[in-house]
C-alpha positions in Angstrom: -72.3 106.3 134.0 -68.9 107.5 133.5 -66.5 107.5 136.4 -65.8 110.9 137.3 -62.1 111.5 138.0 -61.4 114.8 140.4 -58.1 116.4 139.9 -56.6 117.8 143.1 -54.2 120.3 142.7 -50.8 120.0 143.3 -48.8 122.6 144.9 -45.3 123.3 144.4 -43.0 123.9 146.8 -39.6 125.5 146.5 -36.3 123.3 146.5 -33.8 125.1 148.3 -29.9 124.2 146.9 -27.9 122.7 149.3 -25.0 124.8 149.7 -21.5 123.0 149.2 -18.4 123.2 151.1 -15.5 124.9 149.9 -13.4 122.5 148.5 -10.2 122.0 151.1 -7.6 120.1 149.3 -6.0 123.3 147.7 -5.6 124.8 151.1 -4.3 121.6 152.8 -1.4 121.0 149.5 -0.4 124.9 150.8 0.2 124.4 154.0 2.1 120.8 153.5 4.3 122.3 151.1 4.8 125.2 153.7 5.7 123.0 156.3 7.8 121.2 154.1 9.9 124.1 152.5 10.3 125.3 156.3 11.6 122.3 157.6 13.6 121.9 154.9 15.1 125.8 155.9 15.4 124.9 159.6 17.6 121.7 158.5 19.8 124.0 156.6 20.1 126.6 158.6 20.6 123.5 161.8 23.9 122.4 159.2 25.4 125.5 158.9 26.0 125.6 162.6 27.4 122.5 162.5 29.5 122.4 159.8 32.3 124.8 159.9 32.5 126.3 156.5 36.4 127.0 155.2 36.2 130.2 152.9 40.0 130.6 151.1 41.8 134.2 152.6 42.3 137.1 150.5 45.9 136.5 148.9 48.3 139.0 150.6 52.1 140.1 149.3 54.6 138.8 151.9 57.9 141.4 151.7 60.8 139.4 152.1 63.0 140.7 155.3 66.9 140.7 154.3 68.3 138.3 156.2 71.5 139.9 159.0 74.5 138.2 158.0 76.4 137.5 161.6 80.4 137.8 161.2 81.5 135.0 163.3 85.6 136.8 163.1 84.6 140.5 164.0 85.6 140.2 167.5 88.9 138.1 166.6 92.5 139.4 166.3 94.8 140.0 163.2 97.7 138.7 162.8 99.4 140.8 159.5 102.7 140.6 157.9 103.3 143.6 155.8 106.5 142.1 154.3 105.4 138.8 153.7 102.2 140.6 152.2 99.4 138.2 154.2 96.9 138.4 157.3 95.1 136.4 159.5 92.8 136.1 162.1 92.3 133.8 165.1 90.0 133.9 168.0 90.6 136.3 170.9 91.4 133.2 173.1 93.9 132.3 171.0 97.6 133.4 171.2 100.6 133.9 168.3 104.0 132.6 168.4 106.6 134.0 165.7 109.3 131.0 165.7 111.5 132.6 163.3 111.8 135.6 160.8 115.0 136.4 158.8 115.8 137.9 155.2 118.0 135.8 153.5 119.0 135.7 149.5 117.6 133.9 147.5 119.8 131.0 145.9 116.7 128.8 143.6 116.9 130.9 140.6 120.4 132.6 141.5 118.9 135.6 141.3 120.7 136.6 144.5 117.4 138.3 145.3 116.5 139.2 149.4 113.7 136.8 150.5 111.9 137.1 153.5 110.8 134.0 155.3 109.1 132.8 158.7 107.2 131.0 160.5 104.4 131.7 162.6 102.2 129.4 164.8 98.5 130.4 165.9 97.9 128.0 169.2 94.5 127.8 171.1 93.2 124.9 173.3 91.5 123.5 170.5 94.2 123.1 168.4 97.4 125.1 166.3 97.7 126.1 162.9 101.5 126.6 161.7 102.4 129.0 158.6 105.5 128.9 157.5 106.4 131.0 154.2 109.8 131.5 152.6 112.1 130.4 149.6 110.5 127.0 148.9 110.3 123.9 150.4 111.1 120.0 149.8 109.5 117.1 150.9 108.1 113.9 149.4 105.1 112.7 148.5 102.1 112.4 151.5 102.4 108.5 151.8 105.7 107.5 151.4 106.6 110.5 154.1 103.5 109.4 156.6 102.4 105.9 155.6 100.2 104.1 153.1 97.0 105.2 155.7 97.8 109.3 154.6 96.2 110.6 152.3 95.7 114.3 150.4 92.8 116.1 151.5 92.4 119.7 149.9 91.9 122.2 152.7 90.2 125.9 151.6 92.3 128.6 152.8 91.6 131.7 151.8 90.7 132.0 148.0 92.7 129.0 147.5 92.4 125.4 147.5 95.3 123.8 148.9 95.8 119.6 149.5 97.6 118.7 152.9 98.6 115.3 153.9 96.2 114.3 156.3 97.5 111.4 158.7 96.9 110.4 162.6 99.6 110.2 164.9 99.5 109.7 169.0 96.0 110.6 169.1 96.6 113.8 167.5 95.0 114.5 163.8 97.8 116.3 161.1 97.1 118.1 157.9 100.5 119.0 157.2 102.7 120.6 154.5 105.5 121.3 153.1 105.9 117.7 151.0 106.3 117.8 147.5 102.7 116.7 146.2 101.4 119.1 148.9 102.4 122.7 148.4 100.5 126.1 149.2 100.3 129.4 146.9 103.4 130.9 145.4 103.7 134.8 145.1 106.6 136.8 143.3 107.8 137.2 147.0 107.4 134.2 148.5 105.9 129.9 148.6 103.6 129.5 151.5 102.8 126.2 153.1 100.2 125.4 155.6 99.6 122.8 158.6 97.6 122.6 161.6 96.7 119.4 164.1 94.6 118.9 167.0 93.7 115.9 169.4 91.6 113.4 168.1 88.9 114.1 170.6 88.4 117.1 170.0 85.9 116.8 167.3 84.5 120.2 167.0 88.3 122.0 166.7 88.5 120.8 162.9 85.5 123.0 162.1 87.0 126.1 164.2 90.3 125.8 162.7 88.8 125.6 159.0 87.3 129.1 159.9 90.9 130.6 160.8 92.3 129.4 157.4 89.2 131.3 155.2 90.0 134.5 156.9 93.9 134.0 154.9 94.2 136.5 152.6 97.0 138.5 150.6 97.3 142.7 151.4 97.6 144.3 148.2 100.4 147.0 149.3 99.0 149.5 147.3 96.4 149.9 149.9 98.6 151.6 152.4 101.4 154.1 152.7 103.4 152.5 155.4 105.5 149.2 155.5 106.3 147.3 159.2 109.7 148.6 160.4 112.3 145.9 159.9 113.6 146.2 163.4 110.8 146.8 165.2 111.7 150.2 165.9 110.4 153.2 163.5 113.4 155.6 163.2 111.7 159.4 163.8 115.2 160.8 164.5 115.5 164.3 163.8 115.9 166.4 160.0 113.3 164.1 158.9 112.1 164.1 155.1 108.2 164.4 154.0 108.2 160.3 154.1 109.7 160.0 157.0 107.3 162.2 158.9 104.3 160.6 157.4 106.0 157.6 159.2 106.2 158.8 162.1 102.9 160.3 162.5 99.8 159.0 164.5 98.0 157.5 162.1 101.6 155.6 161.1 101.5 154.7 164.7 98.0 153.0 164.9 98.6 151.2 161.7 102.0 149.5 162.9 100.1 148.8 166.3 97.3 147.1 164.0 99.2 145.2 161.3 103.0 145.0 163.0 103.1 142.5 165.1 107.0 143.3 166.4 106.4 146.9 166.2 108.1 148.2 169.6 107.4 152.6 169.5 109.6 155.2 167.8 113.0 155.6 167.6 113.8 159.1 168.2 
């Protein structure tokens, strides 16, 4: 007989899905690169206050300010010659001696002409300057006068350039004129010539004397309406003309007190 084969039923049963996890590695790459940027941010930020940082200025226009020129002579004195047509100055310590001043003819060109001639010395501790001006002057040439050790040196005085024989004698330094390779300027009226010396030891007097030979200068008598009187003495006697009132009058006055040195008042 047959074997009978019973089927049992099978029952099915449900299969749940097993839920998955999120996946984390997207999440986890955000906040390294967070972390990262930041403390990339906090280094920076850590530098700036460490490292000063130099930013160039705004250009700005600088004005330049004239610069005040300081006139070393302004509180010197003047010494002027009206006839001889020259002034100079010297420092108020400093003193004038007028060695001689005469009006002689003049016998170089036999012109018979009046010349007026002089010579004046400027002294001071730190030295003396002589000017002497006149008819012309002789002399030899700087060496063979002072020795083979002198020697020309040209001197500014004024406007001009003048070479003086420079030599060194008892401890005393001389740049000295007249001598015939060694002469001063030459006007229609008159030659001048120009010396001056100080002590050897006196270094600094070289420089202070060079500064009272610049202020040398020519008056241009066109300038003014009065002349020195010859005498001294300006004549106001009475029955006077126009000219001679004008020179006679108190601005005449404080002009010969200025530029005569031998004014002595009014004759009257």
């Amino acid at each position: 007989m047959p074997e009978q084969i019973t089927e049992t039923p099978q029952t099915t049963q449900s299969v749940q899905p097993v839920p998955v996890e999120p996946k984390r590695k997207s999440g986890l790459k955000i906040i390294v690169i967070s972390l990262i940027v930041g403390g990339v941010y906090a280094g920076m930020q850590l530098e700036k206050k460490k490292v000063k940082v130099w930013t160039k200025p705004p250009l700005t226009e600088i004005t330049p300010q004239p610069t005040e020129v300081i006139d070393e002579t302004a509180s010197w004195k003047t010494y002027a010659d009206s006839v001889a047509k020259f002034e100079i100055k010297y420092p108020a310590n400093w003193s004038y001696t007028v060695k001689q001043k005469t009006t002689t003819f003049s016998t170089l060109d036999q012109s018979n002409k009046k010349t007026y001639s002089g010579n004046v010395s400027l002294m001071g501790t730190e030295g003396q300057v002589d000017l002497v001006f006149g008819d012309g002057f002789g002399g030899g040439p700087c060496q063979e006068m002072m020795g083979s050790s002198a020697k020309l040196v040209d001197i500014k005085i004024g406007n001009y350039t003048v070479p003086l024989c420079n030599y060194v004698q008892a401890e005393k330094v001389y740049y000295a004129s007249p001598f015939g390779d060694a002469g001063g300027p030459i006007t229609p009226n008159a030659s001048y010539n120009f010396s001056f010396s100080y002590l050897e030891s006196f270094t600094q007097s070289k420089e202070l004397i060079l500064k009272i030979l610049s202020t040398f200068k020519f008056i241009d008598q066109k300038e003014t309406r009065f002349t020195c009187p010859q005498n001294g003495w300006q004549d106001c006697m009475p029955i006077m003309d126009e000219e001679k009132k004008l020179g006679c009058s108190a601005e005449a006055e404080g002009w010969y007190k200025t530029n005569c040195p031998d004014f002595k008042g009014f004759a009257q």
